[in-house]
C-alpha positions in Angstrom: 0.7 -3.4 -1.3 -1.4 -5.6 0.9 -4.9 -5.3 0.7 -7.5 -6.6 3.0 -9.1 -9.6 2.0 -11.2 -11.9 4.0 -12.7 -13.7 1.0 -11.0 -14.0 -2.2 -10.8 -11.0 -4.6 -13.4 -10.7 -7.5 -12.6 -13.3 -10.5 -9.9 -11.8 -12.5 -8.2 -10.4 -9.7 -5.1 -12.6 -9.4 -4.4 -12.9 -5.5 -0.8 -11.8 -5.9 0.9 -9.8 -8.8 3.0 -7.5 -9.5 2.5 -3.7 -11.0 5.9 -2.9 -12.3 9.4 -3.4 -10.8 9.0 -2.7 -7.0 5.1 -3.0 -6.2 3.7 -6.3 -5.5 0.0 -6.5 -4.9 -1.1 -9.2 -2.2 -4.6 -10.0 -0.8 -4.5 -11.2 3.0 -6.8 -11.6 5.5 -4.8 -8.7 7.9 -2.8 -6.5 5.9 -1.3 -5.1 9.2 0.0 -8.4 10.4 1.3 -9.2 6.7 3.1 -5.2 7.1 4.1 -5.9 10.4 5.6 -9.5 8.9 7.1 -7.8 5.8 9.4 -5.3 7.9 10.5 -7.7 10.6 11.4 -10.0 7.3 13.1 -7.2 5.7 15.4 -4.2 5.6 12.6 -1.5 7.2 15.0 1.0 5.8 14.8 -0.1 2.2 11.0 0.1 3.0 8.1 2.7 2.1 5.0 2.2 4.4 2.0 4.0 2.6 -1.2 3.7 5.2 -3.2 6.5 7.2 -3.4 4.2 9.9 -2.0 5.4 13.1 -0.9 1.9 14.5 0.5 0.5 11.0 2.5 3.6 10.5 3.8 4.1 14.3 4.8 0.2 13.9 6.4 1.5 10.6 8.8 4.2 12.0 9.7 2.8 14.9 11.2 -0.3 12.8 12.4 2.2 10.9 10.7 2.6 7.6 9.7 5.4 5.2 6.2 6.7 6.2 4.2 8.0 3.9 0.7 9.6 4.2 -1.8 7.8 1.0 -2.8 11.7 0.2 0.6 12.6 0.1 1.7 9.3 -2.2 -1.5 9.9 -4.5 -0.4 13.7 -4.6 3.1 12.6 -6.3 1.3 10.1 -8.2 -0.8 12.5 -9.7 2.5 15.1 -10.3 4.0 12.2 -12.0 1.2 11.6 -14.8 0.2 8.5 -13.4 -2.7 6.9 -15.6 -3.2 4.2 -12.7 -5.1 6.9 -10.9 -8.2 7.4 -12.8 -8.9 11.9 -12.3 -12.3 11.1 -13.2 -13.1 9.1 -10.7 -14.5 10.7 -7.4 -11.0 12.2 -5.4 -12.8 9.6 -2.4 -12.3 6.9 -3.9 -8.5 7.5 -3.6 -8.5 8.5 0.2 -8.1 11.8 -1.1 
């Protein structure tokens, strides 16, 4: 997951981690330059894209990686239990 971050993230927040076996969490200053980076680096077919922006995700399937809407990937979070995803927290807060 790359995240937008022109200044560095709050203390605590490590810059670049990892949130189980196949998510890493990384804090750029573009996160559609690092996307665009990670698929011309990489197998775009091994490759979920998860963004609601039009540009990022045409970019996406045209190299030929999985597109996924955020709704739709916070819906199958949310079939799948996950506590990550506070349900108390306003739906907004998730894109949702």
């Amino acid at each position: 997951m790359f995240f937008d971050a022109r200044i560095d993230p709050p203390r605590g927040v490590p810059k670049k981690g990892r949130k189980g076996s196949h998510v890493e969490i990384v804090f750029v200053p573009s996160a559609d330059l690092a996307i665009r980076a990670r698929l011309r680096d990489s197998d775009p077919a091994r490759t979920a894209v998860v963004s609601h922006d039009r540009e990022v995700c045409g970019y996406a399937h045209a190299a030929g990686a999985r597109v996924i809407r955020v709704i739709d990937f916070l819906d199958e979070l949310y079939d799948k239990g996950d506590r990550d995803i506070d349900p108390l927290e306003p739906r907004e807060k998730y894109g949702l």
